[in-house]
C-alpha positions as a printed Julia matrix, in Angstrom:
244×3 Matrix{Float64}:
  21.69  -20.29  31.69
  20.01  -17.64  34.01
  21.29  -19.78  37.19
  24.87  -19.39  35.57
  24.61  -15.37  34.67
  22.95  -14.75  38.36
  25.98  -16.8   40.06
  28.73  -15.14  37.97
  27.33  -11.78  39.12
  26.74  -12.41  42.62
  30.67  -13.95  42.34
  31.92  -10.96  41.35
  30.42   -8.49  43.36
  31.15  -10.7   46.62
  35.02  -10.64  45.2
  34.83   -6.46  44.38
  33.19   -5.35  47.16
  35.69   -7.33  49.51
  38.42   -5.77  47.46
  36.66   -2.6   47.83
  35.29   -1.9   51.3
  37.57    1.2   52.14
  35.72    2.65  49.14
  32.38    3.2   50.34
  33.33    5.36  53.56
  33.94    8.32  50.55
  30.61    7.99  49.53
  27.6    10.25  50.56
  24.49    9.19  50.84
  20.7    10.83  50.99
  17.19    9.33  50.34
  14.9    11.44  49.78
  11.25   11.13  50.66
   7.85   12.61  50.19
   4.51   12.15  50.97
   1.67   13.88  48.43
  -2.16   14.27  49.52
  -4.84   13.07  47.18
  -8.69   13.08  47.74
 -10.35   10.15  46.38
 -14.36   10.69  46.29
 -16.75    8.41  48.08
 -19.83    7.14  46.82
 -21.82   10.92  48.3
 -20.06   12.64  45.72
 -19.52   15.6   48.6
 -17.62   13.67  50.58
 -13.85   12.18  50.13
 -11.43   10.46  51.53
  -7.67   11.34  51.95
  -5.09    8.89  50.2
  -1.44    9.59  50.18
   1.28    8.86  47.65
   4.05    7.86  49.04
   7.41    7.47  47.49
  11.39    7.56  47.68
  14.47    7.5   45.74
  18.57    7.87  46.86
  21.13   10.08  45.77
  25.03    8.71  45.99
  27.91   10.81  45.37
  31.24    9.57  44.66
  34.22   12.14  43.54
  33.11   13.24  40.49
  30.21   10.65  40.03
  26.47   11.29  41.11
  24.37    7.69  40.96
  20.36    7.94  41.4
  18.43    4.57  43.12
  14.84    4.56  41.67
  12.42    1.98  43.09
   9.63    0.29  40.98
   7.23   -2.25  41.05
   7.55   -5.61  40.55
   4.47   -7.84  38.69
   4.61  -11.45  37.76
   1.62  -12.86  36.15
   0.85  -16.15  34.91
  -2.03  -17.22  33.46
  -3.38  -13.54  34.44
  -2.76  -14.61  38.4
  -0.44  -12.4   40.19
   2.23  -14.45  41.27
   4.44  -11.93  42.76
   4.56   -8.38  43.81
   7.96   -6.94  44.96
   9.98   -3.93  44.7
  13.08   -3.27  42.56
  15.3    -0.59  41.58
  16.79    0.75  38.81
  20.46    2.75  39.16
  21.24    5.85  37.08
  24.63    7.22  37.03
  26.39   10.2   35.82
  29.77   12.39  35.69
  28.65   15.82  37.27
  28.23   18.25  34.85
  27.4    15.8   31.89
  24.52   16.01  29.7
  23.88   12.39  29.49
  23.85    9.27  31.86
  23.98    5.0   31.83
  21.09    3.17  33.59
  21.23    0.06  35.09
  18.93   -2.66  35.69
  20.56   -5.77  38.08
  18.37   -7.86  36.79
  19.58   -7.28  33.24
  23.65   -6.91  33.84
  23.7    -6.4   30.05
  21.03   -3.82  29.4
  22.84   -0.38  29.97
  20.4     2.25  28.21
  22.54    5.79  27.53
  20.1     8.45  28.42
  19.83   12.23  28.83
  20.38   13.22  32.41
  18.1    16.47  32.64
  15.18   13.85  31.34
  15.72   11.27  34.01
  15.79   13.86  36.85
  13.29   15.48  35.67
  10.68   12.95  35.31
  12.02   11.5   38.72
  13.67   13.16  41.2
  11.96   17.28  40.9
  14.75   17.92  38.57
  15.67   22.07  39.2
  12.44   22.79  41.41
  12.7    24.97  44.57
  10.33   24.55  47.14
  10.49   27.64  48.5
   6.89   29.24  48.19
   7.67   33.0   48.64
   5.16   34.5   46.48
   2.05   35.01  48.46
   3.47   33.67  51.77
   4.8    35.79  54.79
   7.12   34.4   57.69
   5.24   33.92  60.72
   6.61   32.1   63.44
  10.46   31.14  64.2
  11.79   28.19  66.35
  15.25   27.75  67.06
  16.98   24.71  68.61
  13.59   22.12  68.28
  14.79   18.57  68.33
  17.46   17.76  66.14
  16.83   21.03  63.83
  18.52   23.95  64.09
  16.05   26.37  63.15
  12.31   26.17  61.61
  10.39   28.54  59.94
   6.88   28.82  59.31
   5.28   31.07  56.18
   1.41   31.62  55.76
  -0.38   32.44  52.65
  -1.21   36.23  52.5
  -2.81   35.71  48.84
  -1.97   32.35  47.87
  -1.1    31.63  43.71
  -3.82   28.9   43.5
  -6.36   26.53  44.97
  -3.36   24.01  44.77
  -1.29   25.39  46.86
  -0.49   25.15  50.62
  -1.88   27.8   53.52
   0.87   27.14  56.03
   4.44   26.15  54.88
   7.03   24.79  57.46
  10.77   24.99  56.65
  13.38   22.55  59.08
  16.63   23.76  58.77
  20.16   21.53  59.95
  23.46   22.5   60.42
  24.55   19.09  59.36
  25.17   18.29  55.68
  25.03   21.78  54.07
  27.66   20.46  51.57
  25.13   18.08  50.31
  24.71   19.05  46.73
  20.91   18.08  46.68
  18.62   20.49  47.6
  14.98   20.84  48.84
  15.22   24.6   48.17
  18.93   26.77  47.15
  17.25   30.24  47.42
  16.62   29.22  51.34
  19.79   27.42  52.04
  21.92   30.77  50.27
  20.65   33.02  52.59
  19.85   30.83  55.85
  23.61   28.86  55.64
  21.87   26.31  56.68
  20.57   22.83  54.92
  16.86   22.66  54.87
  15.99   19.1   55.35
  12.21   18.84  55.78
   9.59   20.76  53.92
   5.6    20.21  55.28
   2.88   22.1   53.45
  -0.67   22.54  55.0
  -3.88   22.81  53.7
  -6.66   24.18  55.96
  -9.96   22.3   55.22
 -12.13   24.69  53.06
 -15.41   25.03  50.91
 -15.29   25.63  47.42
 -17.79   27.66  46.15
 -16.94   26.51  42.35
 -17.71   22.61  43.29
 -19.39   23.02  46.43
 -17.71   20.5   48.66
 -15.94   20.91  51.77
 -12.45   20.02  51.52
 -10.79   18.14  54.58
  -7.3    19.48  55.89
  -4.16   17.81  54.9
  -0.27   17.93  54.37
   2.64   16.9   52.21
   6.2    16.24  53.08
   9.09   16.15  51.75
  12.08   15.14  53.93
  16.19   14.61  53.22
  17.46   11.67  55.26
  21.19   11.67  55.33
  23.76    8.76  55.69
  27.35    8.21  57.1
  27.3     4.57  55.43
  25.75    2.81  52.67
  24.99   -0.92  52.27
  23.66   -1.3   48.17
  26.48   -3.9   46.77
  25.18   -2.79  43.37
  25.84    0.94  43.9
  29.51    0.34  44.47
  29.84   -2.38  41.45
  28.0     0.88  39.33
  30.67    3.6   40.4
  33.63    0.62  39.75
  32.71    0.58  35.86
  33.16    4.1   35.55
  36.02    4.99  37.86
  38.54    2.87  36.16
C-alpha cells in the first residue's frame, strides 16, 4: 500500500511539474545559512574546545505566497541499531500577510498540520530579529568594491551589552537582490539601499575573571545565498495546491 501511495505521488508530480516548468522562473529563491560557536569543555576543566552549529533553511516566494524548507534529521532504529541516518525536510507555506500557515511533510502527503505563522518563524527561521548590533558598537573601517560585495562595514564594541556578544561585527552589503523581502538586518538595508547579505561576528579570545578560564577567539556567520532557479519538485507541487 505504501509502494502504491509513493508511485501515485511521484506520478503526479512528474505529470505537474512537466505541465508546469514556465512556473518556476517567477519564483525567488534564498537559503539562508549560519554558523554559531559553542565551547565544549575538555577533560582540564580550563581548557575547551570550539564546536560549531551549523544549520540552513530556504525561503521561496511566489506572487502572493511565501513557502519555508526546514531540514531535519532522519533516525531509523530497529532493535535499538541505527539503521539509517538521513536528512529530510519539512515545507511551510503561507499567503503574505496571514496569521496562520499549512505544513507539509512528503513523506506523509496526507498530514497537512494548520499552524500559526509567527510560531513557526519564530522558533525557526529568527522570526523579526535584526542583526544589527548598534548599541555599544562604533563603525570602524569601510571597504568598498571587495569581491563580489559592494560595500562592507566593520563596527567594534566601545562598551559591549554582554559577555555574549561579539567585539568586532562585519556587515557585506550587495547591490543585487535588495527586493528580497528577507532580511539579515532592515534598519541597515533602509539607510545603506543596499542588501546586506553576510553578517560575521568576532569574539577576541579573553579571560574571565568570574570563571577564570581563558576563552579562545571565534566567529559566527550568517550568510543569504540567492538563486535565479530552483530545482525542489515538492516546492512547486506546494504553491500548485494553493494557487488554484
Amino acid at each position: 500500500m505504501l509502494l502504491k501511495t509513493i508511485i501515485s505521488i511521484s506520478v503526479f508530480l512528474f505529470l505537474f511539474i512537466s505541465e508546469n516548468r514556465g512556473q518556476s522562473s517567477i519564483i525567488k529563491h534564498v537559503d539562508v545559512y549560519f554558523k554559531l560557536p559553542f565551547l565544549e569543555s575538555k577533560e582540564n576543566p580550563e581548557e575547551y574546545n570550539i564546536q560549531f552549529i551549523l544549520d540552513s533553511f530556504s525561503i521561496f516566494y511566489n506572487n502572493n505566497f511565501i513557502l519555508y524548507k526546514f531540514p531535519y534529521t532522519y533516525i531509523e532504529q530497529q532493535n535499538d541499531k541505527i539503521e539509517k541516518i538521513e536528512v529530510k525536510y519539512t515545507y511551510f507555506i503561507f499567503k503574505n500577510g496571514s496569521k496562520y500557515g499549512y505544513q507539509h511533510v512528503p513523506a506523509k502527503p496526507d498530514l497537512i498540520e494548520k499552524l500559526a505563522v509567527d510560531s513557526i518563524i519564530n522558533k525557526n527561521a529568527f522570526g523579526n530579529v535584526d542583526l544589527f548590533f548598534d548599541s555599544g558598537y562604533q563603525k570602524g573601517e569601510v571597504y568598498t568594491m571587495v569581491d563580489n560585495f559592494h560595500l562592507i562595514e566593520k563596527y567594534n564594541s566601545i562598551q559591549k551589552p554582554g559577555k555574549n556578544f561579539p567585539d568586532t561585527v562585519i556587515y557585506y552589503y550587495s547591490e543585487q537582490c535588495k527586493d528580497l523581502p528577507f532580511s539579515l538586518s532592515k534598519k541597515l538595508e533602509e539607510k545603506r539601499k543596499l542588501k546586506v547579505l553576510m553578517i560575521k561576528g568576532v569574539f577576541n579570545s579573553r579571560f574571565d575573571e568570574e570563571t577564570k578560564i581563558t576563552f579562545p577567539k571565534r566567529e559566527f556567520n550568517f550568510e543569504l545565498k540567492p538563486h535565479d532557479t530552483m530545482l525542489d519538485n515538492f516546492v512547486l507541487y506546494v504553491f500548485n495546491l494553493y494557487e488554484k
